[in-house]
N, C-alpha and C positions, 0 to 999 in steps of 0.2 A: 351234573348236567350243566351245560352251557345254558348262559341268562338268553344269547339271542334263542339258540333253540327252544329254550321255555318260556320265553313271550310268542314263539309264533306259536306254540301248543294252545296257550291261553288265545289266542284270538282266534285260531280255529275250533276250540272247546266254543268260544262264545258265540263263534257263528252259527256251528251247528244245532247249538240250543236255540237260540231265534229262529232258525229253520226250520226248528219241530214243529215250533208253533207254527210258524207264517207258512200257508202256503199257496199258488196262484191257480186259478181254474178259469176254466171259460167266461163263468161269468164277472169273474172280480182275478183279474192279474197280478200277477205279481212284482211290485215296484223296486226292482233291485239297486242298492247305490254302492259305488265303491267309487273308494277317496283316496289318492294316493298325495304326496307329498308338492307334485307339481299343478295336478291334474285332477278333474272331475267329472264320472261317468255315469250317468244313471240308461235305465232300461226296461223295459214293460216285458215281460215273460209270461206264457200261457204254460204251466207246469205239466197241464194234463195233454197237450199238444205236441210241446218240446218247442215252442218257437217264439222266438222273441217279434213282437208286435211293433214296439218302437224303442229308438234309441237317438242318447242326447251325448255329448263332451264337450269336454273345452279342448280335447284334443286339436293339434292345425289351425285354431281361433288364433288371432291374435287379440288378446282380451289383458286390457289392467286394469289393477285393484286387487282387494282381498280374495280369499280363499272365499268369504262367507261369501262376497257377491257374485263372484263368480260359479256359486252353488244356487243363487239366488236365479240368475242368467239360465241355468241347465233346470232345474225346476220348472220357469216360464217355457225355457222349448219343448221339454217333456211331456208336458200338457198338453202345449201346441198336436202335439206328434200324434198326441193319445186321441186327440178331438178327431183328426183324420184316420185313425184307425179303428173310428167308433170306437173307444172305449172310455167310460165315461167312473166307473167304481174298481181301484183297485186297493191293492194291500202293501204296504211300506214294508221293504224287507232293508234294516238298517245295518247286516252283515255284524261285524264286534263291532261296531260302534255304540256309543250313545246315542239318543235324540238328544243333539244338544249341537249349538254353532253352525258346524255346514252343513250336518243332516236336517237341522230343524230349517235354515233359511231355503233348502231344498224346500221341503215337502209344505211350507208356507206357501211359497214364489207358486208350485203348480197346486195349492189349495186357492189362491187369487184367483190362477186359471182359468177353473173350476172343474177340478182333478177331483174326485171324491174319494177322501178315504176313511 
């Protein structure tokens, strides 16, 4: 087996175990983040709907600094987004990642907010 083909198995095995658990409903949404290499995306998802509530990037931004503040930035608008979309208690869905660096200075930045999760 190819190592890239079997690291992307592994990080889709580890997504879809976190998505067993996590999942978003009307009243508590679901907090999606995905991290790429340049770029930072998060998203509010109503699972039992099918439709996304709010959405945050650093896409088109012209924004410097780190990775982590710039997760830091997408967390504070995220929140923002969610206070206009009434929604007030959702659920962190952190994909393969860790809580740990840019998913933790995320989910801080819209706990300041006051993003509840």
């Amino acid at each position: 087996m190819n190592r890239l083909t079997h690291t992307r198995q592994n990080r889709t095995r580890r997504a879809k175990r976190v998505r067993t658990i996590v999942g978003g409903s009307t009243e508590r949404p679901r907090l999606s983040v995905h991290i790429s290499n340049v770029h930072i995306s998060a998203q509010i998802i109503d699972d039992s709907a099918g439709k996304t509530l709010a959405y945050a990037s650093t896409v088109g931004q012209k924004q410097s600094g780190t990775m982590v503040e710039k997760a830091a930035l997408v967390g504070k608008e995220i929140a923002q987004k969610a206070k206009k979309a009434k929604v007030n208690r959702v659920v962190l869905d952190r994909g393969p990642c860790i809580y740990h660096g840019r998913i933790k200075a995320l989910a801080e930045a819209a706990r300041v907010e006051g993003l509840e999760f």
